[in-house]
C-alpha positions in Angstrom: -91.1 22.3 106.1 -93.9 21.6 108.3 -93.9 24.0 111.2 -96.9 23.1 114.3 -98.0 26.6 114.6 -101.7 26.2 115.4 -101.0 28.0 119.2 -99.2 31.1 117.3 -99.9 34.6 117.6 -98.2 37.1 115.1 -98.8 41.2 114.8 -98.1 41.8 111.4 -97.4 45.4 110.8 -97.4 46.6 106.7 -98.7 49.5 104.3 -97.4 48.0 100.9 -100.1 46.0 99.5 -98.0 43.3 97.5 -95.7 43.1 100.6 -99.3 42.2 102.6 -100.1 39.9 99.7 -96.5 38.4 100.0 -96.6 37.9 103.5 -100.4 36.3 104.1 -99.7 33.8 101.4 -96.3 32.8 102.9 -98.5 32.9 106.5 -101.4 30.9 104.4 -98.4 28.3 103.2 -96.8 27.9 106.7 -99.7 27.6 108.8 -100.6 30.6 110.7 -103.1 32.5 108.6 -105.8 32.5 111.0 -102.9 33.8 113.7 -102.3 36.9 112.2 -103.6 40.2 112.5 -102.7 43.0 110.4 -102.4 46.4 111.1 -101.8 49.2 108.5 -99.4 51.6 110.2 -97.2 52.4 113.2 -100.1 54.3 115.2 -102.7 51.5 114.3 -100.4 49.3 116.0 -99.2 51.1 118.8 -102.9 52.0 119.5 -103.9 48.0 119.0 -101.0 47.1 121.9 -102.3 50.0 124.0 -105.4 48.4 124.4 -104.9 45.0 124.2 -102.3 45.4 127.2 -105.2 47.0 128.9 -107.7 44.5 128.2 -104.9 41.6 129.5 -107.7 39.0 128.0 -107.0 39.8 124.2 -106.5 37.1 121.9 -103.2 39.2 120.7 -101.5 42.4 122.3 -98.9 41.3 124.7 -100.0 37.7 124.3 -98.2 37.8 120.4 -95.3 35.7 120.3 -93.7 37.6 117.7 -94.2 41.1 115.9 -93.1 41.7 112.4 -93.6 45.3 111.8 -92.2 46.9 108.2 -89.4 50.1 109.2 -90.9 52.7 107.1 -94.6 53.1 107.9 -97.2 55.7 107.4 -98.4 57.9 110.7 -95.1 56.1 112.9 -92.3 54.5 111.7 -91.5 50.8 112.6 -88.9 51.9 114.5 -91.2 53.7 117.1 -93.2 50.5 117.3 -90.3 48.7 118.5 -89.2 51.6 121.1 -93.1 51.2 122.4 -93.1 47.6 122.6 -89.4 47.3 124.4 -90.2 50.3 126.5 -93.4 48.7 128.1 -92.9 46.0 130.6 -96.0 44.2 129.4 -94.7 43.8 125.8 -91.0 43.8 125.8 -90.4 40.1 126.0 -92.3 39.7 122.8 -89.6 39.3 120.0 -90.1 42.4 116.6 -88.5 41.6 114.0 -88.2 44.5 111.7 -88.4 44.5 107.6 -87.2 47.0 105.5 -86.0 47.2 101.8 -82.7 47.4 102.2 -79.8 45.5 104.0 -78.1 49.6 104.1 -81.2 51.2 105.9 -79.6 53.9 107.7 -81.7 52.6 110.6 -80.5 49.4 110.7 -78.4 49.7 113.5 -80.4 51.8 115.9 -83.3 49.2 115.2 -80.9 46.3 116.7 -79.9 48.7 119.3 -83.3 49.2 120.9 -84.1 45.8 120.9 -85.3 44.2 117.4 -84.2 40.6 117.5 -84.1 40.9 113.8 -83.5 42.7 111.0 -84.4 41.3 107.8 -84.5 42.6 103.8 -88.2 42.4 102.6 -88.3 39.3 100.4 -90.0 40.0 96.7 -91.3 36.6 95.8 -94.1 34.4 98.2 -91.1 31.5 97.8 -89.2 34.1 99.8 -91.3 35.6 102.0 -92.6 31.9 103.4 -88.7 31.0 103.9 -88.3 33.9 106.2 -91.5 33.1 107.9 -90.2 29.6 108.2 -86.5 30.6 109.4 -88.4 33.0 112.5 -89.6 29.2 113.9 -87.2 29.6 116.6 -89.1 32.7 118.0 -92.3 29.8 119.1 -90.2 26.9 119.3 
């Protein structure tokens, strides 16, 4: 599946190095590997949105159209991430989706509650991960 993501802006939040390698080969086989940043943990990335929404000119920040952001992250969890981004008018519009390693993460439902568009199970193969990528299309489309 070809996808026209040249325009694309994704925040790609991950601590798990094969999940990283996973995820920018899926990115590298889609299309969007030079429309990706990646930030380590939930205070990296809460920190990154801070200033990029004060900046307003940043290349990502509240200009991403889509966050991914794993749920359990060093410093702040995912879910803290998410209740930042949908608690700030400049960055609520901007669909998270939320990974985590399990379909039964206790979390799961408060995640949805505050506003994650999506809740997906971390895939464990590249083959998988670039399907997932390729199935959140409707998020630039």
């Amino acid at each position: 599946m070809a996808l026209a993501l040249s325009n694309i802006e994704i925040i790609f939040v991950e601590d798990g190095p094969r999940d990283i390698e996973l995820a920018f080969e899926a990115f590298t086989n889609v299309g969007v590997q030079n429309n990706v940043i990646h930030l380590k943990d939930g205070k990296e990335a809460i920190d990154f949105l801070t200033k990029a929404e004060k900046l307003k000119g940043a290349k990502f920040g509240n200009k991403a159209n889509l966050i991914i952001v794993d749920l359990h992250l060093p410093n702040l969890q995912g879910v803290e991430v998410l209740k930042a981004v949908k608690n700030n008018p400049d960055t609520k519009h901007i669909p998270v989706v939320i990974l985590a390693g399990s379909k039964k993460d206790p979390l799961k439902f408060t995640c949805l509650e505050l506003g994650a568009d999506q809740f997906l199970i971390k895939p464990i193969t590249a083959e998988a991960f670039k399907k997932t990528i390729e199935s959140l299309e409707h998020y630039w489309n």
